[in-house]
N, C-alpha and C positions, 0 to 999 in steps of 0.2 A: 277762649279755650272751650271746644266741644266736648261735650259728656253724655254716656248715655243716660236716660232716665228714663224711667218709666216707660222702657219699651221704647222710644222717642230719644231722638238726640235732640238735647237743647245744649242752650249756651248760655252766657251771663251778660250780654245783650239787653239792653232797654227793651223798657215792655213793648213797644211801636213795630222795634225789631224783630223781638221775639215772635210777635205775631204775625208778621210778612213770612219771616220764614217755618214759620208753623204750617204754612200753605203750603201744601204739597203740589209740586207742578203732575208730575206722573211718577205712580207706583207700577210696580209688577207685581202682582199678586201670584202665588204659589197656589196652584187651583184643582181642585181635587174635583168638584164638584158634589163633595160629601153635606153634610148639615152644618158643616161651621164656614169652610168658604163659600157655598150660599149666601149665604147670610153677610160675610165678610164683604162680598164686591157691594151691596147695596150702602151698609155703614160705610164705608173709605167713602162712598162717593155724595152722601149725607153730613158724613161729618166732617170732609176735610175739602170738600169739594174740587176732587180731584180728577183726570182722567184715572181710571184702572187700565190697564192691561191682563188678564189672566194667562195663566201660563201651565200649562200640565204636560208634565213628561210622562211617556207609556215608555212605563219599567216594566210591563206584563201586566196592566188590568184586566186586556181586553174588552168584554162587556159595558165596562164599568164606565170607557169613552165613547157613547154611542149616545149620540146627545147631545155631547160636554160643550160646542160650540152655539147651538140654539141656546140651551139654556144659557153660557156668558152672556151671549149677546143681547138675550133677553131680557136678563136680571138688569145689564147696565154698561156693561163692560164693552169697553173700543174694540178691543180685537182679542182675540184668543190666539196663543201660541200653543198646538198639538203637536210636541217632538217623538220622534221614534227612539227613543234610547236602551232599545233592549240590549242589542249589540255590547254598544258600549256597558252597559250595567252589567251583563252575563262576563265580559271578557275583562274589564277592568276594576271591578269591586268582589263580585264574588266570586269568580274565578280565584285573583290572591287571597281570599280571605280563604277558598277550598283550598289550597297549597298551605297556608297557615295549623289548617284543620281548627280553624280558630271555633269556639262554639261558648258561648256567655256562661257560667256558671252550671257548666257541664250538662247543658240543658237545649238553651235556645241557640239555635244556626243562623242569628244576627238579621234575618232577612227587612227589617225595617228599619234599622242601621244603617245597613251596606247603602239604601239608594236614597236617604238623606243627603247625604254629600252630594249625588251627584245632581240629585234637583236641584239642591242650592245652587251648583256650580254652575249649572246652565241656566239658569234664575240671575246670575251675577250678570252672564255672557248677553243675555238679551237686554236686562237693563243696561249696560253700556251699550249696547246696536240701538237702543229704543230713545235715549240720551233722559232717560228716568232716573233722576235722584234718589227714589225708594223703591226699597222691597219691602213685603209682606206675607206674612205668613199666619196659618191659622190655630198654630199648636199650642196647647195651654202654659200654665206657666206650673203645672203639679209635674208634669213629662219629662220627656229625654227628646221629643225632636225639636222642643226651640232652642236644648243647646243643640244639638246637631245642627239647624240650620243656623242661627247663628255664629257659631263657631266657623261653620263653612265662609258666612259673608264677611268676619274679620280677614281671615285667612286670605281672602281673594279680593277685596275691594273694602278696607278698612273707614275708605271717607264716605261711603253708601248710609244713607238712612233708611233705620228700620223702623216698622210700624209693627209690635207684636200685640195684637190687639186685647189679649185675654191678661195684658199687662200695660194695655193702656188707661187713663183715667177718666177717658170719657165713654168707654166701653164699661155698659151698662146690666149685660148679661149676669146673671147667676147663676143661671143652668140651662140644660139642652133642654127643658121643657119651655123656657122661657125664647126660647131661639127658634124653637117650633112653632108657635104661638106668633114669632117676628117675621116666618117665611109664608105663613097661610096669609096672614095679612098683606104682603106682598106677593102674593101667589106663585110663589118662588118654590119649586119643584125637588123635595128631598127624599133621599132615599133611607128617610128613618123618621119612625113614629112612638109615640108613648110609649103604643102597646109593644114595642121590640124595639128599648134603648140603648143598645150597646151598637157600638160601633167594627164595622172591617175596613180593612187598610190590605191590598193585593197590589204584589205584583210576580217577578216571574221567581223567584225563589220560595215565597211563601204568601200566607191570606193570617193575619192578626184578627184576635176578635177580643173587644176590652170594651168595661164597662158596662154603667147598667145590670141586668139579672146575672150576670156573669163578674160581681164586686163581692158576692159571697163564696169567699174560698172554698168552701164546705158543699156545696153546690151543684151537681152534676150538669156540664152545659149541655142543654137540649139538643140533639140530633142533626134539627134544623137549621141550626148554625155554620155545619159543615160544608163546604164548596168543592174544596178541589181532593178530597177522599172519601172512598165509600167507607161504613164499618166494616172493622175485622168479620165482623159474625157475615155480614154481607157480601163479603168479599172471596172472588174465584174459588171453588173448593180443591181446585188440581195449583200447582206454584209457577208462576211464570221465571225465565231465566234471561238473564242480559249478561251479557259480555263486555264491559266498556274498558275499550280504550283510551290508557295516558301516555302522554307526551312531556317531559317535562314538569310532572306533576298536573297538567291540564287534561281534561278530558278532554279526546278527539273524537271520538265515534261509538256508533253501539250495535252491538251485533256485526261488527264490520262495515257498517255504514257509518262514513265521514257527514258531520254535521256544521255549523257553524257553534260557538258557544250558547247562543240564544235561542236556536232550534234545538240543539241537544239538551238545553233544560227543560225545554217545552214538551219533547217526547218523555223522556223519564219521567218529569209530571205526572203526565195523564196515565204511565205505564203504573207506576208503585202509587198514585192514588186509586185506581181499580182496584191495588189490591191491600186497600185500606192500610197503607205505612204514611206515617209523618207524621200523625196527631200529638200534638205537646200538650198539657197543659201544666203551668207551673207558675209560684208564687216567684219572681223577680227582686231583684234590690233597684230601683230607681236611681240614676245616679245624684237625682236633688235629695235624696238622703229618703225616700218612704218604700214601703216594698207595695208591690201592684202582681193584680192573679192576669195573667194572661193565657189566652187558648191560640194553639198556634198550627197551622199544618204545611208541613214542609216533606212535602212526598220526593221529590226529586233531591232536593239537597239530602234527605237522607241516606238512597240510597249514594249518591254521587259523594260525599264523606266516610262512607264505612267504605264503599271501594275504594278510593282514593288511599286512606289507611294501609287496605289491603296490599297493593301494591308497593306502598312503601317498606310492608313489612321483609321483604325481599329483597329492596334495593336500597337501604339506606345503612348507612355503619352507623351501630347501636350508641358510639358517643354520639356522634352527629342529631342522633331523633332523639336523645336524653336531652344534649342539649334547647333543641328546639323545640322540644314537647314543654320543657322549663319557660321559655318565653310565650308559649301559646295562650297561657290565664291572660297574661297583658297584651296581647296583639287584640285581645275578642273585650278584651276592656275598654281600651282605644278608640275601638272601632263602636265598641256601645256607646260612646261616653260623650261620642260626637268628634275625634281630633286624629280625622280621617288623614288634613292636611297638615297634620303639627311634622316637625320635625324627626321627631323620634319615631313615631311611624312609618316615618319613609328609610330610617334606619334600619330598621325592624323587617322591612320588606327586603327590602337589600338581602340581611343575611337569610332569611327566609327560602327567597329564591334561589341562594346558592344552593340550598340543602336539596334544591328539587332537580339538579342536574341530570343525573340518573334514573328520577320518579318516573320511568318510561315503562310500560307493560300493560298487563290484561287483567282484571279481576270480571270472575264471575259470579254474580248476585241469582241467588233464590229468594222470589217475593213470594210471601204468602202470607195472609192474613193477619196484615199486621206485622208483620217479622221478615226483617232484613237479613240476611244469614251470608257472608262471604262462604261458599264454596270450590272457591277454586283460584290460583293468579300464580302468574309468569311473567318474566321479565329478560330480556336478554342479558341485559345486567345485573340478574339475581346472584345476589350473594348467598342464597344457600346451594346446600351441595350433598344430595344424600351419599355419597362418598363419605364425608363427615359425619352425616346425622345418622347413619345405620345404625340400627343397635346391632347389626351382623357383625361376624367376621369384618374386619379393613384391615387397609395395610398403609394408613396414611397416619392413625392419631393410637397412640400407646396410652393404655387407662390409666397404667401406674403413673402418670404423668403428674395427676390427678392429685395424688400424694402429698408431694411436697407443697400443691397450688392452695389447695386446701388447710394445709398446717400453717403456711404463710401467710394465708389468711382470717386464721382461728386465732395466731399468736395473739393478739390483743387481749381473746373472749379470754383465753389460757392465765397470761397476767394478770387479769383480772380475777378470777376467779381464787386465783394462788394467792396475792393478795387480801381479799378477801377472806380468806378461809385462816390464813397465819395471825390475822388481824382478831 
C-alpha cells in the first residue's frame, strides 16, 4: 500500500525495495527560474540522480522568461518545456473567477491562485507525454501553493509521485540565505540577493511580493518594489476613460476594440497601472492555519471587476445577485485553498454561469490616481427603467402603494414592540 510521506511516496516494502524505487527515473520539475527552483534542478539531480525535466508556463511573466532555457540547461536540466498559456489562463481561470467576482477576504483578486491549477495541470500533461513518474515543485511547506499544486496532481494523476522538496528529509536548507550561499557556489544565476530578500511571483492578472523586509506588517514596502503600477502621486494628472465591453459576464473589448482575453488583460494592465490603481497590500489568513502580509498589484483585474459589477448592476434580478453574491466568500475560498478541481467547484461554476446570461453591456471606468470610479453602463438588457426610477410625475407606479408594503413589512417590528412594552 502506497502513502505519502514526507513529501515522497513510500511504501512498506523491504528496505532493497524501498531503495530501488526511491530512484527516481525522471521528474518534471515546475520551473520558475526564481531562487528556489535554481537551486531545485541541481539537488533532484544530486540527490536522487535523476533526469530533470523543467517546465515553466508563461501565465504573463514576460521578462521574467528571457533566459529561462540557458539557464535550465545550464544548471543541469535535459530539456526545458516554455508553454504559452496566457490564453488559456485569461479565458479559463480568471475570466470564471471575474463572472464569480470572486475576491479572497474582500481584499485580494486571487491572482496566484487562479494559475496554480493550471501549471500543475499542464505539469501532469507533460509528465504522462514525457513517461516521468514524478513531479516537483518548489513551494514551502508554511504556503498555499504546495496545496494548490498538489491538490491539482491528486486531482489529475493520483498514482504520480511527488518530490515537494522543502518537505523532504534530505533537503537540507533553512533559509534563502542559505540557498543563496548554494547557488553562488554552483554559479547558478538568481534573481535575489541578501540585500533585497523578498520574493515576486507575476503573471498576467497580477505581480505578488512576500517576504523578507516586507514580513513586518508595520512596514511601509519601499517604492521599488513596484512593477506593473506607477504611484497615485505619480500618476496622470488629467483621468483616463475606458469603455469595456461584456458578453455574458466576459469582457470582449475596450473602447470598441475586440480583444482576445489575454490581450484584453494585457491592455488594461498597462492602462490602470499608469494610472497608479491595483496596489494591495494586506495581512491574509493562510490556509495552513498562519496569517502572512502580502503586497499585491493588480491594475487590470481591478478595474476589469468593478466594471464587470457595474454592468451586472443593471442586468441582474436582485434575488439572483443576493443569491450569488452569498456563494461568492466560498467560490474565492476554493479557488484560494487550492480545489480548483474538486467537485463542488465545478458545481459552483455551473450556477455561477447561469447568473451571467444577461451580464451583456458597457461600463465605463474613470482612472485616476489611484481611484477606479464606474461612471457610466448600459445594457440591452438593463432592467432598470427611469420610467420607474423618476422621482417626477409617472403614470406607471402609485406611491400609496407603498403603504400597505411597508406596514406588511413592519408587522413583525410592531408585535414586537406591543409585546414588549404590555410585558
Amino acid at each position: 500500500k502506497i502513502i505519502p510521506h514526507s513529501g515522497i511516496y513510500s511504501d512498506y516494502r523491504s528496505e532493497e525495495e524501498r531503495t530501488l524505487s526511491a530512484k527516481k527515473k525522471k521528474v518534471v520539475l515546475a520551473y520558475s527560474g526564481g531562487l528556489d527552483t535554481s537551486v531545485i534542478v541541481r539537488w533532484l539531480i544530486e540527490t536522487y540522480h535523476c533526469e530533470v525535466i523543467c517546465y515553466a508556463a508563461d501565465v504573463g511573466q514576460k521578462e521574467e522568461l528571457t533566459g529561462l532555457k540557458e539557464k535550465a540547461l545550464k544548471t543541469g536540466a535535459s530539456k526545458i518545456y516554455i508553454d504559452d498559456l496566457r490564453e488559456e489562463f485569461a479565458r479559463d481561470f480568471v475570466f470564471p473567477a471575474l463572472r464569480a467576482n470572486a475576491i479572497y477576504e474582500g481584499t485580494y483578486l486571487l491572482g496566484t491562485s487562479l494559475a496554480r491549477p493550471l501549471i500543475a495541470k499542464r505539469q501532469i500533461e507533460i509528465a504522462k507525454q514525457e513517461g516521468a513518474d514524478t513531479v516537483s515543485h518548489g513551494a514551502t511547506g508554511k504556503g498555499n501553493d504546495q496545496v494548490r499544486f498538489e491538490l491539482t496532481y491528486y486531482a489529475l494523476n493520483p498514482e504520480i509521485k511527488i518530490i515537494a522538496v522543502w518537505k523532504d528529509d534530505n533537503w537540507t536548507f533553512k533559509s534563502r540565505e542559505e540557498m543563496i550561499d548554494y547557488a553562488a557556489k554552483y554559479k547558478i544565476p538568481i534573481p535575489l540577493t541578501k540585500a533585497k530578500p523578498y520574493s515576486s511571483d507575476r503573471n498576467l492578472l497580477h505581480i505578488s511580493h512576500e517576504g523578507g523586509i516586507l514580513e513586518d506588517p508595520w512596514a511601509e514596502p519601499p517604492e521599488d518594489i513596484f512593477v506593473l503600477t506607477k504611484s497615485p502621486e505619480e500618476a496622470p494628472d488629467t483621468p483616463t476613460y475606458l469603455e469595456i465591453d461584456f458578453k455574458k459576464g466576459n469582457p470582449v473589448a475596450v473602447n470598441g476594440r475586440k480583444m482576445s482575453p489575454a490581450k484584453l488583460m494585457d491592455y488594461v494592465n498597462t492602462v490602470a497601472g499608469e494610472n497608479g490603481i491595483g496596489r494591495v497590500d494586506m495581512v491574509e489568513n493562510r490556509f495552513v492555519g498562519m496569517k502572512s502580509r502580502g503586497v499585491y498589484e493588480t491594475p487590470g483585474g481591478t478595474v476589469l471587476w468593478a466594471a464587470h459589477r457595474a454592468v451586472e448592476s443593471i442586468t441582474m434580478d436582485r434575488e439572483v445577485m443576493l443569491m450569488r453574491d452569498s456563494l461568492t466568500p466560498k467560490y474565492a475560498q476554493l479557488a484560494y485553498n487550492g480545489f480548483w478541481y474538486a467537485p463542488e467547484m465545478k458545481t459552483l461554476q455551473t450556477y455561477i454561469d447561469a447568473t451571467q446570461e444577461t451580464v451583456t453591456g458597457t461600463a465605463r471606468m474613470k482612472l485616476y490616481k489611484g481611484n477606479c470610479t464606474v461612471v457610466g453602463r448600459k445594457s440591452p438588457y438593463s432592467l432598470y427603467s427611469e420610467t420607474f426610477a423618476t422621482f417626477e410625475k409617472d403614470e406607471v407606479y402609485n406611491q400609496k402603494d407603498a403603504i400597505g408594503f411597508i406596514k406588511l413589512n413592519g408587522l413583525r417590528l410592531i408585535i414586537q414592540n406591543y409585546l414588549k412594552n404590555k410585558s
